[in-house]
C-alpha positions in Angstrom: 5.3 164.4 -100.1 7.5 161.4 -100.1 9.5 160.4 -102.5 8.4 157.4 -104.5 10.2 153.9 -104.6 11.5 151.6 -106.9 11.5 148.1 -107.0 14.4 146.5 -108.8 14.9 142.8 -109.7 18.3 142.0 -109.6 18.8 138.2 -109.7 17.2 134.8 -110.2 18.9 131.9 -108.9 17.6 129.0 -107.2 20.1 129.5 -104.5 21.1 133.1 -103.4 24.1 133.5 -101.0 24.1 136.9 -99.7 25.9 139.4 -96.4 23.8 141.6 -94.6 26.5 144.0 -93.5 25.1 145.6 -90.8 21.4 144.7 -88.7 18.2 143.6 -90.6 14.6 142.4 -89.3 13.0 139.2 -91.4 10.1 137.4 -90.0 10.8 138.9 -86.2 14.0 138.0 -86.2 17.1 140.9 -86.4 19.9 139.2 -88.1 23.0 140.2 -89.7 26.3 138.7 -91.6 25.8 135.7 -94.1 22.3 134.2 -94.8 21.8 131.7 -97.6 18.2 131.2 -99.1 17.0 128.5 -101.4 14.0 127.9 -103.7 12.3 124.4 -102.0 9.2 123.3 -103.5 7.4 126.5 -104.5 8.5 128.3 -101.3 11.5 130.2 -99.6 14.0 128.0 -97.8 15.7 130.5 -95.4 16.9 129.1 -91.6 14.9 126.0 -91.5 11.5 127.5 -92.2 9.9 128.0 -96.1 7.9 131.1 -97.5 6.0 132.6 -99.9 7.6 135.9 -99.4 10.9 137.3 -97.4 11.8 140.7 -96.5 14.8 142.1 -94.9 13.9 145.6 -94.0 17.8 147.5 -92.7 17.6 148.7 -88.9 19.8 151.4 -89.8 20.9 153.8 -92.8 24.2 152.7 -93.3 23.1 149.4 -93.6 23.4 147.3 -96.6 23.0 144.2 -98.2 25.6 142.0 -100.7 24.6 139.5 -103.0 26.6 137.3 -104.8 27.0 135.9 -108.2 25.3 138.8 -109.9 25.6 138.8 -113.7 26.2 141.6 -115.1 25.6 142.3 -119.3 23.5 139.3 -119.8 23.9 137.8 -123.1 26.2 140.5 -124.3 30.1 140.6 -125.1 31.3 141.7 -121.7 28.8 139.3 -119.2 30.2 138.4 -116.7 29.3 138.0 -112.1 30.6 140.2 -109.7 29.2 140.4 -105.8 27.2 143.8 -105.6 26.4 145.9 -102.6 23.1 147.8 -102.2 21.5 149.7 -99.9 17.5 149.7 -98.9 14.8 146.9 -98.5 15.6 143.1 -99.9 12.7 141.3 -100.7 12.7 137.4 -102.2 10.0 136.1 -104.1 9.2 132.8 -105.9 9.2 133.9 -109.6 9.0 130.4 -112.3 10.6 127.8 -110.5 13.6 130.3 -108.4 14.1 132.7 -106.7 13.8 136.3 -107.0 15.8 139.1 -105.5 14.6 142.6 -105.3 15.7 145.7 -104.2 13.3 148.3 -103.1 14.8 151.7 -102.7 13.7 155.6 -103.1 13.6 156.8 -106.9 16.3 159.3 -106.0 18.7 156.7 -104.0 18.3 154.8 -107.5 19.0 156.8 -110.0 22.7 157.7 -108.1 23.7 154.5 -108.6 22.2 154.4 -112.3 23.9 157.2 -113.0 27.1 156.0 -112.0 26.7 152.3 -113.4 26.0 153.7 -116.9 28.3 155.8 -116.7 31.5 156.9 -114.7 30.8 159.1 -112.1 33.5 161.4 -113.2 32.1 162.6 -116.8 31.0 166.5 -116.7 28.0 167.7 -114.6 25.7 168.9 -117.4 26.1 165.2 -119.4 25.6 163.8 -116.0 22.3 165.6 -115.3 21.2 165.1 -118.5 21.2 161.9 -118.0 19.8 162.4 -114.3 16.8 163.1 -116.3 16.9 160.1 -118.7 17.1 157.8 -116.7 14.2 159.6 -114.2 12.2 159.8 -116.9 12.3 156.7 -118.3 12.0 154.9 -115.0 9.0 156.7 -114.0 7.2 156.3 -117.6 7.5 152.5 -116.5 6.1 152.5 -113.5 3.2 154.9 -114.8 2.5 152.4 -117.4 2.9 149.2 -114.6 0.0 151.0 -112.8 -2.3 151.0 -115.8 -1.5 147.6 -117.0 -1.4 146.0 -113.0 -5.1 144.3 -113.5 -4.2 143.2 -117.2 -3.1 140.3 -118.7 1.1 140.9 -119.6 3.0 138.9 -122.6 6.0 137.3 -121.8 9.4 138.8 -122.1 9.2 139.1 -125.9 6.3 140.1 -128.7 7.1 138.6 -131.8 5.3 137.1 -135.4 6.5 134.3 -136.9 5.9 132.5 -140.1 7.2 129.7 -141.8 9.7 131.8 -142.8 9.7 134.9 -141.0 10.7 135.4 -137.9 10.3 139.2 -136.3 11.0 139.7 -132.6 11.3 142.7 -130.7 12.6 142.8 -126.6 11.2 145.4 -125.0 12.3 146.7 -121.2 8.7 147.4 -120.1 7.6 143.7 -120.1 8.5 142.6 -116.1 5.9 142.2 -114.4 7.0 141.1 -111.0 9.0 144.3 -110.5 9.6 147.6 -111.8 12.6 147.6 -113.8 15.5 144.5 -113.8 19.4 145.6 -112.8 21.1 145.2 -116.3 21.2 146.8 -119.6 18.0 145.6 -120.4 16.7 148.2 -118.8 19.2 150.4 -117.5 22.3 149.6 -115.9 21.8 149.7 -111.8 24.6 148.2 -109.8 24.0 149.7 -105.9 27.1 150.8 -104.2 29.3 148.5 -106.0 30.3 151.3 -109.1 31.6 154.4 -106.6 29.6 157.4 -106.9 30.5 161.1 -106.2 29.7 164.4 -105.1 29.1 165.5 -108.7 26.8 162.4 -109.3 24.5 163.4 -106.0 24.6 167.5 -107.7 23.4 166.2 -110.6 20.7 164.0 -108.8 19.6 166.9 -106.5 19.9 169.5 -108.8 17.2 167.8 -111.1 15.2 166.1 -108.7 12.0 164.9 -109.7 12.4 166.6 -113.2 11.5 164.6 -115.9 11.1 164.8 -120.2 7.1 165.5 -120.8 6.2 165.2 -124.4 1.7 166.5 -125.0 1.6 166.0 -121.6 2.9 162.2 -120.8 6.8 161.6 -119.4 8.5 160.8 -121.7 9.9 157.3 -123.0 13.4 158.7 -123.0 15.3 155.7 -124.5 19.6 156.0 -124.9 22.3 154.0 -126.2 25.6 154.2 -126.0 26.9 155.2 -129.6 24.3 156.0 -132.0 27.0 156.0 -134.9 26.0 159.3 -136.4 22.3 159.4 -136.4 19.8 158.1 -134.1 17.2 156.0 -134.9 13.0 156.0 -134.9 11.3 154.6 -131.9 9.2 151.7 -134.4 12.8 150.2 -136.1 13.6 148.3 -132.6 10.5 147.7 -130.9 6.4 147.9 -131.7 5.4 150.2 -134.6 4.6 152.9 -132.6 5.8 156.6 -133.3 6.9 159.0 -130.8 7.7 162.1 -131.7 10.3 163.1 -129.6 12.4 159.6 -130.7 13.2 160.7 -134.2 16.1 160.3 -136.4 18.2 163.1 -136.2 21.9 164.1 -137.0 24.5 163.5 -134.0 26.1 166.9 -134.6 25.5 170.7 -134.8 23.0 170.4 -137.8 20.4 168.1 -136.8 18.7 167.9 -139.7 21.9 166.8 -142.1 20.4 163.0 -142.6 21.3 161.4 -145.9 18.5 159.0 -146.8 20.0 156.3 -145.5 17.0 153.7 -146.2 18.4 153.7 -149.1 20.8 150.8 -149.3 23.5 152.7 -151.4 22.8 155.6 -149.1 23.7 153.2 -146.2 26.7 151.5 -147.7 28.5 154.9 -148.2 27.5 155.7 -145.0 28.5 152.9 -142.8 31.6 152.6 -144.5 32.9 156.5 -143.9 33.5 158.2 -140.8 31.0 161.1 -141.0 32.0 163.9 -138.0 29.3 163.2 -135.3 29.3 163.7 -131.6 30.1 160.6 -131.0 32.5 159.9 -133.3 35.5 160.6 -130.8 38.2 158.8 -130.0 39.5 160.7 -127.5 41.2 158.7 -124.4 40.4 161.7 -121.2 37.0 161.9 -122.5 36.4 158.2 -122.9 37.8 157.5 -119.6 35.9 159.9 -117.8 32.8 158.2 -119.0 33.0 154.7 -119.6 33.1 152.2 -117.1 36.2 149.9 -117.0 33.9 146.9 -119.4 32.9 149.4 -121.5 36.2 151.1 -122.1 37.2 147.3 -123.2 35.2 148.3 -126.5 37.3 150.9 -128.3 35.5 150.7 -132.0 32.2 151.6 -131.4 31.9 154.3 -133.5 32.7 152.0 -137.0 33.4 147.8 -136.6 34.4 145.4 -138.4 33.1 141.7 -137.3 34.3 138.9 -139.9 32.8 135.1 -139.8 33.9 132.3 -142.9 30.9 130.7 -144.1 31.2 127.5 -142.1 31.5 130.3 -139.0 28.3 131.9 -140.1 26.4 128.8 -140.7 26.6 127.4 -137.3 25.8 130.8 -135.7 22.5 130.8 -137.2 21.9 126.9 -136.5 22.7 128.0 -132.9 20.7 130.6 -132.6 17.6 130.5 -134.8 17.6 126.3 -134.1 17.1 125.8 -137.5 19.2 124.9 -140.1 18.9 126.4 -143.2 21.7 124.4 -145.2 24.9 126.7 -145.7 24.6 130.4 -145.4 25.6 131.7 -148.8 23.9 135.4 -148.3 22.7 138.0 -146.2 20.3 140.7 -147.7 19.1 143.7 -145.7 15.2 144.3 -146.8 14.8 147.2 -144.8 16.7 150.0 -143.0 15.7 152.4 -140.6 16.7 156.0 -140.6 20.1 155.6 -139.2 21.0 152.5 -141.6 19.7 150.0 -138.9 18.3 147.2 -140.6 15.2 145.8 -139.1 14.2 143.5 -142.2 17.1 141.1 -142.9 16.4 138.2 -145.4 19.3 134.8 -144.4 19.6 132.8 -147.8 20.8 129.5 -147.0 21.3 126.7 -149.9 18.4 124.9 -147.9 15.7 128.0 -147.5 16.1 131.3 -146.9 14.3 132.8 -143.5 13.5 136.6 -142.6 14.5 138.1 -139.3 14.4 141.3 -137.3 14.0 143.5 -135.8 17.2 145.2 -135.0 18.1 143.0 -131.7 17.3 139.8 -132.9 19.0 140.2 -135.9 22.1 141.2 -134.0 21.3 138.3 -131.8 21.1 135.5 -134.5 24.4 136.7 -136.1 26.8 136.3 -133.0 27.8 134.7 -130.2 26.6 137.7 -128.0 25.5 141.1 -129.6 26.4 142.4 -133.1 27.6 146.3 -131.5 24.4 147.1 -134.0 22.3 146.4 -137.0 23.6 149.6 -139.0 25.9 147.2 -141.4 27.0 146.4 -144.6 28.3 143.4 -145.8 30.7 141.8 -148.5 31.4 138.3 -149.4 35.1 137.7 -150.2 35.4 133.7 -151.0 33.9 132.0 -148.5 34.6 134.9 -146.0 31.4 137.4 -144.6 32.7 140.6 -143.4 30.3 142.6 -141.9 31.0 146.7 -141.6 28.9 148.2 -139.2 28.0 151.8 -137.4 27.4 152.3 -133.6 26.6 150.4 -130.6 23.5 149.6 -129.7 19.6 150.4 -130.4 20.6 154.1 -131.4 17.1 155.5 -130.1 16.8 158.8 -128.3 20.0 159.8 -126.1 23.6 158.4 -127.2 25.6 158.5 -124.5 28.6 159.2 -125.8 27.7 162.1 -128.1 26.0 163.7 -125.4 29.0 162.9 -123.2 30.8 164.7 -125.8 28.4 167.6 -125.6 28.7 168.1 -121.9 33.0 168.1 -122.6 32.9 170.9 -124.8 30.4 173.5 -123.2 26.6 172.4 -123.4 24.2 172.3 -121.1 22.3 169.7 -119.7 19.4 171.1 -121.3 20.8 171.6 -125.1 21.5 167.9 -124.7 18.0 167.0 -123.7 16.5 169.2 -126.8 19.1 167.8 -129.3 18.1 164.4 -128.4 14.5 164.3 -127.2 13.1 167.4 -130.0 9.8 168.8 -128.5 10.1 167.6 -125.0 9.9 169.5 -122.1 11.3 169.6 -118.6 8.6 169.7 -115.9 8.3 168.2 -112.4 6.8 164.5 -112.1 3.6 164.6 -110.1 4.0 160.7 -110.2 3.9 159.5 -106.1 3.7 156.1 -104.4 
């Protein structure tokens, strides 16, 4: 049985410069070194000639492709391009008026490099299988669900409702269309050869290959994040109210079932503004650089933030980013809170009208120039001065990476992780094939 293959968008651009660094065969032709293709017209502008479609298929396994300007964290604090080197099949196609590169690739090859772009290659073997079968899991629950959806008609990037004056918006990672799953944190981090792997990466790989999370008989959805901030959140606070069981709140420590009601907003304040022991509430350097990357390790308050804007700072954020102006911002009240203090109802008072947003990434959206780290926050209004207090980074559903990064440091296995973040899922082999 082969092993099935991936197809991974990993830039649109309506100009893609790129090396082939060793031999490649496109349209009858083998060809190596520098190509440059160009959207013209509808088509693909490569040597002269325009397509609908281009593949470069390597004549060799040690070939590989680069491409160039590749952006990394879209949209978030640490976005930025680097050139990144892959390995496998490169295929353009015409996608809304550019073009589209994709990388097609074994799930296996894949998930090396996912592994290693999430996080470093040198964090301990059970955290890194663990998250071999995260990512596995999750990747192959999206293509299951792109096979059952091929013939039907998609949404576009987003769902969302909106009112006169509500706005609720959720971004989910299983709405391309064109592909399988996109290259950035979006989906989940996947950056080829560029991020060195190592042995222990390809042990981890091989030593759960083709294993994934089952939950009454479906892979799992196995979402992560990189800091829950104590407690993880519910599957329905971040994207459509659906509830899967094995994405439930639950304590980031030994007792899992130590959750203060923090839906309650007194709950959350006391909360978000203590340090509560948790997995991830480290802040220990060997074990930090062992598993972030060198952008991530750029972030050293993940566990508890402070952001501060002044009101005329505020104001223009959410004119910029909602395109609407709702006079001065003079308050910001959370309506509703998830299990983990993320708030996925926020209501914006502005001396104008007042608007209500969510959920969780849109609000952290709307109030700042990137990303909030999360929506787990308090705030307090001193003058003419918002300071927000918040908890974690990122959605906080299913795995936190550092916590279990944590786990793996101090004796777990990969398989105590799994049941401490995914409760009532089991490990079983994907019968999934392309």
């Amino acid at each position: 049985m082969n092993d099935p293959e991936v197809k991974v968008g990993i830039v649109n651009a309506h100009r893609i410069r790129l090396n082939l660094n060793g031999t490649f065969s496109a349209k009858g032709e083998r060809v190596d070194g520098l190509q440059v293709v160009e959207y013209d017209e509808g088509g693909i502008l490569w040597n002269d000639n325009v397509y609908q479609r281009l593949t470069f298929k390597p004549q060799s396994d040690d070939a590989s492709f680069s491409l160039h300007e590749v952006t990394i964290g879209k949209d978030f604090h640490w976005e930025r391009k680097e050139t990144q080197t892959f390995r496998g099949i490169l295929q353009f196609i015409v996608d809304e008026g550019q073009l589209c590169a994709i990388n097609i690739l074994p799930v296996e090859e894949y998930l090396k490099s996912v592994i290693s772009s999430e996080m470093k290659s040198t964090a301990s073997l059970e955290f890194l299988k663990a998250h071999a079968v995260i990512s596995r899991s999750w990747l192959m629950a999206q293509i299951e669900k792109h096979r059952q959806v091929e013939n039907e008609q998609r949404d576009a990037f987003f769902s969302f409702h909106r009112t006169e004056d509500e706005l609720v918006r959720w971004y989910d990672r299983e709405d391309h269309t064109l592909f399988d799953v996109c290259a950035d944190d979006h989906c989940q981090r996947y950056q080829g050869i560029t991020k060195a792997s190592s042995p222990q990466v390809a042990q981890a790989v091989e030593a759960t290959r083709g294993m994934v999370l089952y939950y009454d008989g479906q892979i799992c959805d196995a979402r992560f994040s990189k800091c829950c901030g104590g407690i993880s959140e519910e599957f329905g606070t971040c994207w459509e109210n659906i509830d899967k069981p094995y994405l439930k709140a639950m304590r980031d420590g030994k007792d899992e079932n130590d959750i203060p009601d923090l839906t309650i907003e007194e709950n959350a304040r006391q909360w978000i503004l203590s340090t509560p022991d948790a997995f991830c509430n480290t802040q220990n350097k060997r074990i930090l650089s062992h598993i972030l990357n060198n952008y991530d390790q750029e972030t050293d308050d993940f566990y508890r933030w402070v952001v501060q804007y002044t009101q005329q700072e505020l104001t223009q954020l959410v004119v910029q980013n909602l395109k609407e102006d709702l006079g001065d911002i003079i308050d910001l009240v959370p309506l509703a809170r998830g299990k983990s203090g993320r708030i996925y109802r926020l209501q914006i008072v502005g001396t104008k009208k007042s608007i209500i947003i969510g959920k969780e990434l849109e609000i952290r959206r709307v109030l700042s120039h990137s990303h909030l780290f999360s929506s787990a926050f308090v705030v307090d209004k001193n003058y003419d001065r918002f300071i927000i207090h918040g908890a974690g980074w990122g959605h906080g559903v299913g795995l936190c990476q550092i916590g279990a990064a944590v786990m793996g440091e101090q004796g777990y296995s990969y398989k105590q992780i799994l049941q401490h973040y995914y409760p009532g899922a089991y490990l079983a082999s994907s019968l999934l094939n392309d």
